[in-house]
ROTOR-976944 format. One line per field, with one value per atom (N, C-alpha, C, CB): residue number from 1; y, x, z negated; residue in one letter. Coordinates in nm, 2 decimals, always signed. Atoms other than C-alpha are relative to their C-alpha. Last residue first. Glycine has a CB too. Layout:
N
pos: (NUM_...)
y: (Y_...)
x: (X_...)
z: (Z_...)
code: (a_...)
***
This chain:
67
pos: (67_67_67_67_66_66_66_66_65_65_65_65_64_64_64_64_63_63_63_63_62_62_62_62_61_61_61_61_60_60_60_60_59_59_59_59_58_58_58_58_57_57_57_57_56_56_56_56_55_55_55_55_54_54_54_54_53_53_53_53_52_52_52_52_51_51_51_51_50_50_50_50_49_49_49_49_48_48_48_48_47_47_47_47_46_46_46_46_45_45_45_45_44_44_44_44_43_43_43_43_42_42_42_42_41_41_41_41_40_40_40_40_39_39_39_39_38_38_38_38_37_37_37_37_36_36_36_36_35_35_35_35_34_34_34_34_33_33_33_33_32_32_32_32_31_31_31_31_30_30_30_30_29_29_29_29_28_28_28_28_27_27_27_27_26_26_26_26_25_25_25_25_24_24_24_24_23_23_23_23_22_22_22_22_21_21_21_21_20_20_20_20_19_19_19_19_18_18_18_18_17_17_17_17_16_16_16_16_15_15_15_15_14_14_14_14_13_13_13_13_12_12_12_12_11_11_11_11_10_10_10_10_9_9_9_9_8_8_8_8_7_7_7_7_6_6_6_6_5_5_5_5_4_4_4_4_3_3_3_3_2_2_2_2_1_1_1_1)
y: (+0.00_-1.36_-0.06_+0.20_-0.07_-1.43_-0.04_-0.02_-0.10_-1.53_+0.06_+0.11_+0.09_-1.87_+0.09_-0.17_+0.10_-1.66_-0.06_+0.04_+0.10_-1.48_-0.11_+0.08_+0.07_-1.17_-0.13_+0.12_+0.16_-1.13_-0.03_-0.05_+0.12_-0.85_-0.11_+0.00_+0.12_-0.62_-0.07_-0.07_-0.01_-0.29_-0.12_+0.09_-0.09_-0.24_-0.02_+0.18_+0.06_-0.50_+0.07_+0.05_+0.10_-0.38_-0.04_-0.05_+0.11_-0.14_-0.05_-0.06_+0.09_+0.22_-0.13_+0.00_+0.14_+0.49_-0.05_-0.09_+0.02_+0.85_-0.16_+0.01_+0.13_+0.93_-0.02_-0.21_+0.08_+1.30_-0.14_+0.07_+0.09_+1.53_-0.14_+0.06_+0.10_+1.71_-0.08_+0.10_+0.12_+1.74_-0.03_+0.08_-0.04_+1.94_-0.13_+0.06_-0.02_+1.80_+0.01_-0.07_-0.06_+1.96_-0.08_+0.04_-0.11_+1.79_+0.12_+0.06_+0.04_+1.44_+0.15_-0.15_-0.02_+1.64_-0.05_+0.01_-0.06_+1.73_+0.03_+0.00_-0.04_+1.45_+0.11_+0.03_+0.08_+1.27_+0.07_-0.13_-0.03_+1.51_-0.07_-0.05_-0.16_+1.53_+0.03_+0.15_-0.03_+1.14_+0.13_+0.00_+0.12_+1.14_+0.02_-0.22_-0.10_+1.39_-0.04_-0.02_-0.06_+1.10_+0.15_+0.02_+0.01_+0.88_+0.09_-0.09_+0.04_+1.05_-0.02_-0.14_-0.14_+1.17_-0.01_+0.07_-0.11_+0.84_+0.11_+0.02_+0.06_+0.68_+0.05_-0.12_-0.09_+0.97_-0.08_+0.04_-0.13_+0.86_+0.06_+0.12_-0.11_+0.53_+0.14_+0.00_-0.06_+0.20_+0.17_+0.01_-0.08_-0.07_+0.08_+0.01_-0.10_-0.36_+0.12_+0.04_-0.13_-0.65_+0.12_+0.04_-0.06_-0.99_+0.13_-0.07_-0.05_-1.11_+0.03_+0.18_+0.10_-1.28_-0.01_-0.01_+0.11_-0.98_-0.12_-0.05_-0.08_-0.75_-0.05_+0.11_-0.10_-0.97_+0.04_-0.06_+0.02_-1.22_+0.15_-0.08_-0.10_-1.21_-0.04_+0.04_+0.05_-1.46_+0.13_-0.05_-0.14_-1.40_-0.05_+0.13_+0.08_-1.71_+0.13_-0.05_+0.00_-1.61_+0.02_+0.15_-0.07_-1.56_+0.03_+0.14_+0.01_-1.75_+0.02_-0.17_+0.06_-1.67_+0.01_+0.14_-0.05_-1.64_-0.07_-0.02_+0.10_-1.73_+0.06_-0.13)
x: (-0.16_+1.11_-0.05_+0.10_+0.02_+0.83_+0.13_-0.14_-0.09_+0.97_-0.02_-0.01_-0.12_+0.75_+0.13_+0.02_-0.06_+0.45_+0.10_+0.01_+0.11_+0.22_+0.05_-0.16_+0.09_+0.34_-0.04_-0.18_-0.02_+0.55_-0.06_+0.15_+0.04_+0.35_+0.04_+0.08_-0.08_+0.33_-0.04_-0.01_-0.11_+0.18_+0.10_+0.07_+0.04_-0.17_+0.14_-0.05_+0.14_-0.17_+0.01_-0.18_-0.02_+0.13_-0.01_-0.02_-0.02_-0.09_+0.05_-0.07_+0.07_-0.03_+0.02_+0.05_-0.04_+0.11_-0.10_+0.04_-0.15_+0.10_+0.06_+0.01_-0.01_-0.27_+0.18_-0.08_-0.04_-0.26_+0.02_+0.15_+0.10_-0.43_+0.00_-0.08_-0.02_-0.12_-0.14_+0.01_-0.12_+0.00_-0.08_+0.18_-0.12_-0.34_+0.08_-0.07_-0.01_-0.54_+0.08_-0.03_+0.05_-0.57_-0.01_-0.12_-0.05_-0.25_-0.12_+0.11_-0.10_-0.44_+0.07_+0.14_+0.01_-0.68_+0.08_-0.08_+0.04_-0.48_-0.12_+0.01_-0.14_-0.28_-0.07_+0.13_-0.03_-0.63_+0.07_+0.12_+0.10_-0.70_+0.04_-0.14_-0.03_-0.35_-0.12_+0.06_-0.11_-0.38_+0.00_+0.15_+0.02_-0.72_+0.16_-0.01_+0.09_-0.58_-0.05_-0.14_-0.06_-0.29_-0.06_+0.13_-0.03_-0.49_+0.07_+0.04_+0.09_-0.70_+0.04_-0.03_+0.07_-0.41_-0.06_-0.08_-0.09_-0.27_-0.01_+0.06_-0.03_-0.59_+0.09_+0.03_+0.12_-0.57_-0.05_-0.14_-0.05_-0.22_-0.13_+0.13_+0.01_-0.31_+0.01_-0.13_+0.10_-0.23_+0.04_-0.06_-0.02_-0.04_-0.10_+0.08_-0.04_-0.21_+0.06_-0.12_+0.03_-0.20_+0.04_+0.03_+0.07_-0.22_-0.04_-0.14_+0.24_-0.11_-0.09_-0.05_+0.04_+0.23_-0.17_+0.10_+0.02_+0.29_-0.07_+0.13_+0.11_+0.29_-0.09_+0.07_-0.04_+0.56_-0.15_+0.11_-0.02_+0.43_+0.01_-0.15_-0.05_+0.48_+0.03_+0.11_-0.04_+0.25_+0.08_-0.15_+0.00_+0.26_+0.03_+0.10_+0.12_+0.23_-0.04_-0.09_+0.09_+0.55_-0.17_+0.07_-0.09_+0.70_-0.08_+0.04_+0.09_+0.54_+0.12_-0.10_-0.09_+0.77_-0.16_+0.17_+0.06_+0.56_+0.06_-0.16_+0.08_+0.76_-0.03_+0.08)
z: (+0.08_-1.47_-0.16_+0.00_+0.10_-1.18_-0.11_-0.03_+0.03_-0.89_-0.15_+0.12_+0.08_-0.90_+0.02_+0.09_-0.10_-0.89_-0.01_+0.10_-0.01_-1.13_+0.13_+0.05_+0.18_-1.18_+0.07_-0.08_+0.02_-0.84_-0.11_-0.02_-0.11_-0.65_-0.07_+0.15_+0.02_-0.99_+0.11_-0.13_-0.08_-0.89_+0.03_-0.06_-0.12_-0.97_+0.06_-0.05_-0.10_-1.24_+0.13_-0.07_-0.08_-1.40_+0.09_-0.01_+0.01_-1.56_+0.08_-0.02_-0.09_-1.47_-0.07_+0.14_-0.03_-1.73_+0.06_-0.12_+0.02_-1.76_+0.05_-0.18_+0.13_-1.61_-0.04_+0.08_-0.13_-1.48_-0.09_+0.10_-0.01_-1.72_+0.05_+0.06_+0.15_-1.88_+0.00_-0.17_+0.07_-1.52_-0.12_-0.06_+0.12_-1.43_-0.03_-0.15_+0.16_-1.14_-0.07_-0.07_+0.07_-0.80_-0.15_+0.06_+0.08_-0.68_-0.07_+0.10_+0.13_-0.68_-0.01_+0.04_+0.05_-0.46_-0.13_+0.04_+0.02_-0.24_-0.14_+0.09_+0.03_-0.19_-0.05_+0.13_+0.18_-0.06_-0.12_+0.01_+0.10_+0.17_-0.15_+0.05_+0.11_+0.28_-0.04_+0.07_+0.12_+0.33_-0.07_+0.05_+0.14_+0.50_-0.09_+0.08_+0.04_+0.78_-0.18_+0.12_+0.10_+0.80_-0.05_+0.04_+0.11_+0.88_-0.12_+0.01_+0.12_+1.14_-0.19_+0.06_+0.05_+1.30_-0.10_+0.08_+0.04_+1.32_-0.04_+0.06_+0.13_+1.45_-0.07_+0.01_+0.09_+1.70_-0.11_+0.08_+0.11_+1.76_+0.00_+0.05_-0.10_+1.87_-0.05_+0.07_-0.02_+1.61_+0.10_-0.15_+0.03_+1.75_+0.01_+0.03_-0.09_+1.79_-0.09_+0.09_+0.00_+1.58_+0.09_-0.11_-0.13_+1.70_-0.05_+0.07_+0.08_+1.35_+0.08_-0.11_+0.05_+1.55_-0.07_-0.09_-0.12_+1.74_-0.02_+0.04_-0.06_+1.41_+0.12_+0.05_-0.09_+1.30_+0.04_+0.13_-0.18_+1.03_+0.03_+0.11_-0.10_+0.67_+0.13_-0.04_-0.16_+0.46_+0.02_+0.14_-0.11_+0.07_+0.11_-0.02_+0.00_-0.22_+0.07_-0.16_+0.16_-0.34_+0.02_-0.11_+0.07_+0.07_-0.18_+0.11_+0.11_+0.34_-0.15_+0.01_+0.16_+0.63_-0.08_-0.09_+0.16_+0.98_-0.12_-0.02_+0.08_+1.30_-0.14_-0.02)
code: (x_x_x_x_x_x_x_x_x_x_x_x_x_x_x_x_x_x_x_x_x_x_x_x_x_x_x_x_x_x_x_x_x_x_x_x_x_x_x_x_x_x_x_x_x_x_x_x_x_x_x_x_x_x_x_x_x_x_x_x_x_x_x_x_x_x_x_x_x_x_x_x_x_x_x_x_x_x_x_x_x_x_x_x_x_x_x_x_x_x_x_x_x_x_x_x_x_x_x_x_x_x_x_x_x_x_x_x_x_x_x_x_x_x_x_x_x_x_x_x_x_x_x_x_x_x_x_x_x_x_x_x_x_x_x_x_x_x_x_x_x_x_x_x_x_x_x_x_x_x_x_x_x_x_x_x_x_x_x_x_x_x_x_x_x_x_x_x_x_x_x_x_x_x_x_x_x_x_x_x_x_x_x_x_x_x_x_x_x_x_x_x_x_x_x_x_x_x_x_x_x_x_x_x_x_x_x_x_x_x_x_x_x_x_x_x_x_x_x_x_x_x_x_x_x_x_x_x_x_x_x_x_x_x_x_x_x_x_x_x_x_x_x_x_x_x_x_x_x_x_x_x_x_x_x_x_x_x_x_x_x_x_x_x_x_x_x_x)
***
């Protein structure tokens, strides 16, 4: 059964009717990753942002976990 969790559903994979994905999906994605990776490691450390807002990471801002 699906929990609703700070204004978040979590269902089992079963529950979302998701299929598992096929290992050429898999391939795929993870082709895409080490592109990705690649180019985040072409830019210089002293270029690389230092800090992220919040924004990009915080799941409870804004819910009744919040502190």
């Amino acid at each position: 059964m699906s929990k609703r969790i700070a204004g978040k559903t979590f269902s089992t994979p079963e529950e979302a009717g998701v299929t598992p994905p096929t290992d050429e999906e898999l391939a795929h994605a993870e082709k895409l990753f080490d592109e990705f990776e690649e180019m985040i490691d072409a830019v210089a450390p002293e270029d690389r942002v230092k800090e992220v807002s919040p924004k990009f990471w915080d799941d409870i801002s804004g819910t009744e976990y919040e502190t």
